[in-house]
Steps between C-alpha positions, in 0.01 A plus 500: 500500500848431398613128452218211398519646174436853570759782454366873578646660180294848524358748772472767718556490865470837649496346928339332712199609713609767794806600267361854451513787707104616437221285434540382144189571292560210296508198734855335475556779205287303240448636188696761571555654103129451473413716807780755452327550148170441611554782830623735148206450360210503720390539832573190636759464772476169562537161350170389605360864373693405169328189454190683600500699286573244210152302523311822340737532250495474178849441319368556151415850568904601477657173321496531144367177398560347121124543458596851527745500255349234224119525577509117642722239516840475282439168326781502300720483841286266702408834718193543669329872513515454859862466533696868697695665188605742737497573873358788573463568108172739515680744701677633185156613383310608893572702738648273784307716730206418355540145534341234795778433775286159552584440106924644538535265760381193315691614233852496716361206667464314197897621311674406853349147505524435095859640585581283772380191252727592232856546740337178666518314171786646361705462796406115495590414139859676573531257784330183333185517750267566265316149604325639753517887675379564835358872604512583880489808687276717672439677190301197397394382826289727549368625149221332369513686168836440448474131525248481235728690288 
């Protein structure tokens, strides 16, 4: 998308379809930190299985949320009791064991998009794009939950 305005100032590209010498389980290696973490975590072994997994979940069962900290929202700071505190907060305090591999994989879904936004945005304002940033990838392409993110 270079020229007509656009620069690519940020990325990953990891190859091109066939590039591999087994049959990647992340189509064209997309979301490849989320599924390395994800594969850690749970059973999944997939992307799809990833993302799967991710529509049962429930983030709030590991994030530590400033609810959880301040018993609602933080008014004196504008922040609502919804807002994540801290990935994967809880887990201080449970077992990881114990825990929902539908609800750890929200959770990591969830950091690795809100993570992607902020080197997004930060990478933007040190190159004087931050009019207007564009997110592509099959990362996105092909996660519904992330897009709403």
């Amino acid at each position: 998308l270079e020229g007509d305005g656009f620069a690519r100032v940020g990325g990953t590209s990891l190859g091109a379809p066939g590039e591999c010498t087994r049959e990647p389980r992340a189509p064209n290696h997309e979301g490849a930190t989320f599924l390395g973490l994800c594969r850690a975590m749970t059973s999944a072994d997939t992307f799809p299985e990833a993302l799967a997994l991710c529509e049962s979940g429930r983030h709030d069962a590991v994030d530590k949320l400033v609810q959880d900290i301040y018993g609602g929202d933080y008014a004196e700071f504008g922040l609502p009791g919804s807002l994540v505190a801290s990935c994967f907060g809880k887990l201080v305090d449970l077992d990881p064991k114990a825990c929902k591999e539908e609800d750890l994989a929200l959770g990591l879904l969830r950091m690795v998009t809100v993570q992607i936004a902020i080197l997004a945005v930060q990478i933007a304002l040190r190159h004087g794009c931050a009019g207007g940033v564009f997110f592509v990838g099959g990362f996105l392409r092909s996660n519904p939950i992330a897009q709403r993110l």
